[in-house]
C-alpha positions in Angstrom: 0.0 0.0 0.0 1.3 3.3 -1.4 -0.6 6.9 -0.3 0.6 9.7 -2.8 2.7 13.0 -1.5 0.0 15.2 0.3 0.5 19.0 0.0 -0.5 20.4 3.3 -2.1 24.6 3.2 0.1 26.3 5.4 1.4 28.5 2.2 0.5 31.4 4.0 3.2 30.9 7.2 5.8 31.2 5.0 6.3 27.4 5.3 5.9 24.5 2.8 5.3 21.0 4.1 5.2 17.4 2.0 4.3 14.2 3.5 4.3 10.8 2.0 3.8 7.4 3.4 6.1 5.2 2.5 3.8 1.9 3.1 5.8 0.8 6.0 2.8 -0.2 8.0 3.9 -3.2 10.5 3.4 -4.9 14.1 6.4 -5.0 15.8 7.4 -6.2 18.9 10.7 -4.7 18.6 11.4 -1.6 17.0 14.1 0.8 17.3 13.9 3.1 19.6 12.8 6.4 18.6 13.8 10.1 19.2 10.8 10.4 21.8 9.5 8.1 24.4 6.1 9.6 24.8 3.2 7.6 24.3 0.3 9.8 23.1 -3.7 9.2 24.1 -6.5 8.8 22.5 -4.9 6.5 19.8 -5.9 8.4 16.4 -4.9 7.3 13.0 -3.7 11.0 11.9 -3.2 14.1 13.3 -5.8 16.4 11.7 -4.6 19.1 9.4 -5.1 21.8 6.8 -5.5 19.6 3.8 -5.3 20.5 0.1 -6.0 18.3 -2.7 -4.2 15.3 -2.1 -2.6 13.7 -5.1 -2.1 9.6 -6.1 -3.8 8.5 -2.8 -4.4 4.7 -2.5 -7.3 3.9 0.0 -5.5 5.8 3.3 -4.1 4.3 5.9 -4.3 0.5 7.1 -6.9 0.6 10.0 -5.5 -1.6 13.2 -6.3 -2.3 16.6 -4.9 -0.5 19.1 -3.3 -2.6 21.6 -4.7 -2.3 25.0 -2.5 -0.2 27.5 -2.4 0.5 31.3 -3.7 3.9 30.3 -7.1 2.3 29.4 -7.7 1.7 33.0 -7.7 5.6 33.7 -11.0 6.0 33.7 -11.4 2.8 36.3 -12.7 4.6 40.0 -11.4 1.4 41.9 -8.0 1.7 40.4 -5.2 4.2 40.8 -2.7 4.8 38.5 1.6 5.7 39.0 4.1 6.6 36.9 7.8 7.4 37.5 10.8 7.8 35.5 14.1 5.1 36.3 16.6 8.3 36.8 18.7 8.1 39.9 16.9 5.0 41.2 19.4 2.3 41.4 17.1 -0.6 40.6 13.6 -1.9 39.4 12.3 -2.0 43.4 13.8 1.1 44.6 12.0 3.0 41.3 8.6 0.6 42.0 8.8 2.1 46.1 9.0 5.6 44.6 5.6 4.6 42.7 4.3 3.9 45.8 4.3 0.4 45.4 5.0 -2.3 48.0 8.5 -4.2 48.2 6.1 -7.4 47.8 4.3 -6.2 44.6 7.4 -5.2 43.1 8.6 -8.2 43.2 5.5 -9.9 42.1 5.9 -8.3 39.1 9.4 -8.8 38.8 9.1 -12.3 38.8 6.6 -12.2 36.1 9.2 -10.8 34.4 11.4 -14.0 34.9 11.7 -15.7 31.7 10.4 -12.7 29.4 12.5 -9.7 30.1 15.1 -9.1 32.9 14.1 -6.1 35.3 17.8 -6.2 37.2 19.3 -3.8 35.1 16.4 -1.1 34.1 18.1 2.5 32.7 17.6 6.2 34.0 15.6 7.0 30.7 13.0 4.2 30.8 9.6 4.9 32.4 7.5 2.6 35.2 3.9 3.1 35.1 1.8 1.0 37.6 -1.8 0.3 37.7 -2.6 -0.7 41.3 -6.3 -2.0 43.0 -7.2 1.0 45.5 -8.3 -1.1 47.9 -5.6 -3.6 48.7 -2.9 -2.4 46.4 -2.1 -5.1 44.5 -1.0 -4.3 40.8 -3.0 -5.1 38.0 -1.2 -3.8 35.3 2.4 -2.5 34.6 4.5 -1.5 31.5 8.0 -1.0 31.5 8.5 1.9 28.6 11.9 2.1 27.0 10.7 4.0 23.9 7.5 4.7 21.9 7.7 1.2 20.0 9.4 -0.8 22.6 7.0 -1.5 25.7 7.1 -4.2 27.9 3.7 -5.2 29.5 2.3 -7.3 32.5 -1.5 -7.9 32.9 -3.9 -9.8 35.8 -5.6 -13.0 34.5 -9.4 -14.0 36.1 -6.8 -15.8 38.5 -5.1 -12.8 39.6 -1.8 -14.1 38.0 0.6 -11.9 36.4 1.7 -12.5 32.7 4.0 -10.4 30.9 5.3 -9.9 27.2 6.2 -7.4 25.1 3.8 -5.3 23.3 3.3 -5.3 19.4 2.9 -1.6 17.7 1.2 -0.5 14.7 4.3 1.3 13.6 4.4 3.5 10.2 7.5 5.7 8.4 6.6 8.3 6.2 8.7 11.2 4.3 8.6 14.5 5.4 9.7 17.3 3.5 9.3 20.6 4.5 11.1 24.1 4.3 11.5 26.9 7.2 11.5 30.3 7.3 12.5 31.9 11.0 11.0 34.1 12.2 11.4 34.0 16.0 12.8 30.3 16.7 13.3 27.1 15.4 10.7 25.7 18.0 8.0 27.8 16.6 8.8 27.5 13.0 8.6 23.9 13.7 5.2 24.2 15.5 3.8 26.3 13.2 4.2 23.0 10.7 2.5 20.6 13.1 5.7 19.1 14.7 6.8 19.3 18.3 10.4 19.5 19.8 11.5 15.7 18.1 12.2 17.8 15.4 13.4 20.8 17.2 15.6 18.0 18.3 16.1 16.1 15.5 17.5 19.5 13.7 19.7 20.4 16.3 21.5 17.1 15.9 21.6 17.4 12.1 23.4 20.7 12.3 25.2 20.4 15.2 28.9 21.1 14.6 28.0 22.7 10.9 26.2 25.5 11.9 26.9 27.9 15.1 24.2 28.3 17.3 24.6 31.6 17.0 23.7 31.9 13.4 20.2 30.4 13.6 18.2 33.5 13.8 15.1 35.1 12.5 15.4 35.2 8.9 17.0 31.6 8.7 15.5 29.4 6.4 15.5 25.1 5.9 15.2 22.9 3.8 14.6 19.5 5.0 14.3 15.8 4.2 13.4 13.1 7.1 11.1 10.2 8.0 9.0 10.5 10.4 7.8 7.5 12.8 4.1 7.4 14.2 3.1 4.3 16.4 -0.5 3.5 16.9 -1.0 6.3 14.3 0.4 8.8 17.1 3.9 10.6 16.2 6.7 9.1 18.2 9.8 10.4 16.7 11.9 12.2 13.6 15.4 11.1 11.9 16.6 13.9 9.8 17.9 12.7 6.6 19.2 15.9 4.5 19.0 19.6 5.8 20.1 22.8 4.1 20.8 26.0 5.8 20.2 29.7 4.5 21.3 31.7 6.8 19.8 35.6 7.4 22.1 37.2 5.6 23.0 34.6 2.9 21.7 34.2 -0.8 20.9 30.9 -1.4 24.5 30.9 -3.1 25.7 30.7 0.6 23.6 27.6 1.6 25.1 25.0 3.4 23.7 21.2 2.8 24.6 18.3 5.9 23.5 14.7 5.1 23.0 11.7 7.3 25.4 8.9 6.3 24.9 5.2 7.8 28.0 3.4 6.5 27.7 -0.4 5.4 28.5 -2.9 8.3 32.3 -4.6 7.8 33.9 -1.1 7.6 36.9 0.6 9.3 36.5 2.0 12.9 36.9 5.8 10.8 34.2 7.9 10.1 31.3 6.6 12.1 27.1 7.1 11.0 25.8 10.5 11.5 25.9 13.5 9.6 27.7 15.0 7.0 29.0 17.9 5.0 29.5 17.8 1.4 32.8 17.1 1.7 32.3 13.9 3.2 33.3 15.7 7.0 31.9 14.9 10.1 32.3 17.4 13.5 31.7 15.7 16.6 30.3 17.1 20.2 31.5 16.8 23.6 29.7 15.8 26.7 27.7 19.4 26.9 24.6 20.7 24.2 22.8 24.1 24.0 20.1 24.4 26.3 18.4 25.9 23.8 18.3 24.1 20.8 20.3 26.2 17.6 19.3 29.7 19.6 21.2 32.9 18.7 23.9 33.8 21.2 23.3 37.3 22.3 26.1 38.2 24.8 29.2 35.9 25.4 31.3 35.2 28.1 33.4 38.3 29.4 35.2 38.7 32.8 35.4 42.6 31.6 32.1 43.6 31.0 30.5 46.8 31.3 27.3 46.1 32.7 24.6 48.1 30.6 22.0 48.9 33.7 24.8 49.6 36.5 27.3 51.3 34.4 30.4 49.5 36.3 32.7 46.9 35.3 31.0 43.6 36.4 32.0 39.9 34.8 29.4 38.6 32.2 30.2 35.0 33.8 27.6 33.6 31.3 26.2 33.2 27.7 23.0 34.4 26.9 21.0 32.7 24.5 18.3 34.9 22.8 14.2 33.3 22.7 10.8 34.4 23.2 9.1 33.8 26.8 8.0 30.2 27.0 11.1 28.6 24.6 11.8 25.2 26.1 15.0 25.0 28.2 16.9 21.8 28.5 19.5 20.4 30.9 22.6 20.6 29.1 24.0 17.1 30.0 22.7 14.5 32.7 23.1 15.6 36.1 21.2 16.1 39.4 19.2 19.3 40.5 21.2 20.9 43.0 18.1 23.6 43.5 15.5 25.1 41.1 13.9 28.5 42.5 14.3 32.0 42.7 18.0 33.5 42.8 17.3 37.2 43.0 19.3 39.1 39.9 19.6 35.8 38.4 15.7 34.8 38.3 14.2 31.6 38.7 16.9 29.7 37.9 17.9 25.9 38.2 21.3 24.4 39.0 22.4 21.3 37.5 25.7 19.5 38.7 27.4 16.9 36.2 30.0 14.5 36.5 33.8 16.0 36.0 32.7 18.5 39.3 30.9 20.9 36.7 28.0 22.8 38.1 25.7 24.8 35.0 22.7 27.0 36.2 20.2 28.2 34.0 18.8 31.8 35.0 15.4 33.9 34.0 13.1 31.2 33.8 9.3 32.4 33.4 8.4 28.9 34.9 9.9 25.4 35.7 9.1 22.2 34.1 6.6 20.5 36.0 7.5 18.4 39.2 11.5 19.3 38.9 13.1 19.5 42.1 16.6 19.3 44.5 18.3 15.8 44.3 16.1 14.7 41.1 18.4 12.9 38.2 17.8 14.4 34.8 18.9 13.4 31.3 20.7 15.9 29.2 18.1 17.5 27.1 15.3 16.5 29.4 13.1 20.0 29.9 13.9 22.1 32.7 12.2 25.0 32.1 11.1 27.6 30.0 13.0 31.1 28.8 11.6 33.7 30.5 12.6 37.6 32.0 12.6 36.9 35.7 15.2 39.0 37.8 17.1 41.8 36.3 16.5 41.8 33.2 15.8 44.1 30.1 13.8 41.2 27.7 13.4 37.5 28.0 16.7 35.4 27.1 18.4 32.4 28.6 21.6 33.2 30.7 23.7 29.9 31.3 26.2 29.7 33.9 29.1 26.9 33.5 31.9 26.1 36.9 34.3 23.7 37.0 35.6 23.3 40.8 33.4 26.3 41.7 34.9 28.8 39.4 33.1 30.3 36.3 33.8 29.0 33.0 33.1 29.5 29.1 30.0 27.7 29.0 30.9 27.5 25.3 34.0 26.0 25.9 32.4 22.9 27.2 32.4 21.7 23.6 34.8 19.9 22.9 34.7 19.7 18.9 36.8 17.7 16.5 36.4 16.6 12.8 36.1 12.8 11.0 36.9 12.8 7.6 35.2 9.5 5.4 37.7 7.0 5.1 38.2 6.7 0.6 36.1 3.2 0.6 33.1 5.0 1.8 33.1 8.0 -0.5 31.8 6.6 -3.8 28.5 5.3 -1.6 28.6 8.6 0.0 28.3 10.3 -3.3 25.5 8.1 -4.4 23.3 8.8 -1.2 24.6 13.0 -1.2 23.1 12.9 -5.0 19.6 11.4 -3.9 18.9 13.7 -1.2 20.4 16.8 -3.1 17.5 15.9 -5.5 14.8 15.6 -2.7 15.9 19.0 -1.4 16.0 20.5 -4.8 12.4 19.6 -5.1 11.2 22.1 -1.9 10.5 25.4 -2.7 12.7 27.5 -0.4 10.7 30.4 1.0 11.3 34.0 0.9 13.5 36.0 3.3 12.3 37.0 6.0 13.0 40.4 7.7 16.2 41.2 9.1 16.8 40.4 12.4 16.0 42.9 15.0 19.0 43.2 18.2 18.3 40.7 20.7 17.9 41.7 24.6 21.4 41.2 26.5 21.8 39.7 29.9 21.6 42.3 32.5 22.1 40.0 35.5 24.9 38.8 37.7 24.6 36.3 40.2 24.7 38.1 43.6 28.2 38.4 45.0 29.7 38.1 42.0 
């Protein structure tokens, strides 16, 4: 089963958007994992959208049954529902007692997991969620998620027994091709198209290394080739496949193309998967991303500062990173929350300490991510917060404070970059696969230019004491 390209009417945003189903439509019962683990209610076969004619269609989408889920017992009155997330929890009991569930029912279901999947060794990122019988506690259901297509089940019989196995998806691929025109931030050019923050995401890794962060700005503009992944008809992820980059000031003369490169199995330990430049190069990242995904720099690092609201020479022990109020913030790498409240010049801010004794802090949030709190474990690029123009301020921007052994730091130096070329056996391939994705750009109108950008807000803050 084929459906044709579908041109979707968002014309009038400045953006372009193609998507075509590639006819991968299959039950799995173990997929890849994807770019997102969320698992998105009520199961819908599409996500409903401005629709033009559609062209070469063949009878839609494959209709399925949804599998059942421990979310389907939601609306039960004699049942009560947990969820929590691995993170510092050392093991599947210590994360099952943060649920609130008994040392005996974890290990109930535990041992249901005997000779199906092993429990010992469960990791920071996967997610618990418990169904449990009001009245004498005893689980009922539970589902061990690792990813949107990879969930492990266990379910009560009439005989109260506990039987687990893994769960088998409705999983679909489908092109997506689609061009962006900036005009605030990446996030919102990519809502404005339907997506969420997998692609934010999944743009941000394409780039990374290629592009400075500080050069995606309003009047940027993408083109992009990826595949999308939707389970149970819901969207659970986005590879990016081929990207170019216009940047504000650029013609399209000055556009930069990156392409995802998967090398054959059997080759050298040079030049690993990932992405690429025409040239066959590949930049790689240190341990430390931007908290804000591909955001404009606005005011670097600078122990000599003039401070524009005190008029005195006062360190600018930070970078600020320029975004409308309510831009997600992400933790920069995995660490644990040291605090997350209000820090007086600095805002509500949230402190973060990583492994090597490095300590970030992110400052002028206009709210925190819901439930974060001291001691919790978060994954790097797990959502903190959001940017906002608490404290002293002039606009809203991100400020983001690195130390290393207590004493300030470049956050930007935190990257550490280097370069891997293609080894010579992989370059005829590569030039085969750059050619068929240079075509699929090719074939996306690029939009106009948007207006130049306007100067961003700098950070007029300092922690206190400093």
């Amino acid at each position: 089963m084929r459906v044709g390209l579908v041109a979707l009417g968002l014309v009038s945003a400045g953006i372009a958007l193609i998507v075509a189903s590639r006819g991968k439509q299959t039950a799995t019962t173990g997929a890849p994992a994807l770019t997102s683990a969320a698992i998105e209610a009520p199961i819908t076969l599409a996500t409903p959208l401005s629709v033009a004619s559609p062209v070469d269609v063949d009878a839609g989408a494959a209709p399925f049954v949804p599998v059942w889920r421990v979310s389907n017992l939601s609306s039960d009155t004699t049942v009560e529902i947990s969820e929590v997330k691995v993170g510092k929890h050392k093991s599947f009991i210590a994360a099952a007692m943060a649920a609130g569930v008994s040392r005996a029912e974890a290990r109930r279901v535990a041992k249901a997991f005997e000779d199906v999947h092993s429990l010992g060794r469960v990791r920071p990122a996967e997610t618990l969620v418990f169904a449990r019988q009001r009245s004498s506690g005893r689980v009922v259901a539970f589902e061990l998620q690792s990813s949107a297509s990879s969930v492990w089940q266990a379910r009560e019989d009439d005989a109260h027994r506990l039987t687990a196995t893994q769960l088998a998806f409705h999983v679909e691929s489908r092109d997506v091709r689609t061009a962006l025109s900036i005009d605030t931030d990446l996030s919102a050019a990519c809502g404005a198209v339907g997506h969420d923050d997998t692609l934010v995401h999944a743009i941000d890794d394409a780039l990374h290394g290629h592009v400075a962060a500080s050069d995606i700005r309003a009047g940027t503009r993408l083109r992009v080739v990826a595949t999308e992944e939707r389970v149970e008809g819901a969207r659970a992820g986005v590879h990016v496949d081929a990207i170019e980059y216009t940047p504000a000031s650029g013609s399209e003369a000055k556009a930069q193309r990156v392409y995802f490169y998967a090398r054959a199995p059997g080759g050298t330990r040079r030049g690993p998967s990932g992405y690429y430049n025409a040239l066959g190069q590949q930049p790689y990242q240190g341990a430390f991303r931007s908290p804000v995904p591909l955001a404009r720099v606005t005011s670097r690092f600078n122990p000599k500062r003039m401070h524009p609201v005190l008029h005195v020479v006062m360190p600018h022990n930070g970078v600020d990173f320029g975004g409308a109020t309510g831009t997600p913030v992400y933790a920069s790498a995995a660490g644990t929350v040291v605090s997350a409240g209000n820090a007086g010049p600095c805002g509500n801010m949230v402190e973060l300490r990583h492994a090597g004794n490095v300590t970030t802090a992110y400052c002028h949030l206009s709210k925190f991510a819901s439930g974060l709190h001291g001691g919790q474990h978060v994954e790097q690029r797990q959502l903190i917060g959001y940017v906002g123009q608490t404290g002293r301020v002039t606009g809203p921007h991100l400020h983001f404070i690195a130390k290393r052994g207590g004493k300030y730091i470049d956050p930007l130096a935190l990257k550490l970059d280097g370069v891997r070329v293609l080894p010579s056996r992989d370059r005829d391939a590569f030039r085969e696969r750059r050619a068929t994705l240079d075509a699929a750009l090719d074939a996306i109108s690029l939009p106009a230019a948007g207006a130049a950008p306007a100067d961003a807000p700098t950070d007029e803050d300092h922690l206190a004491g400093d």
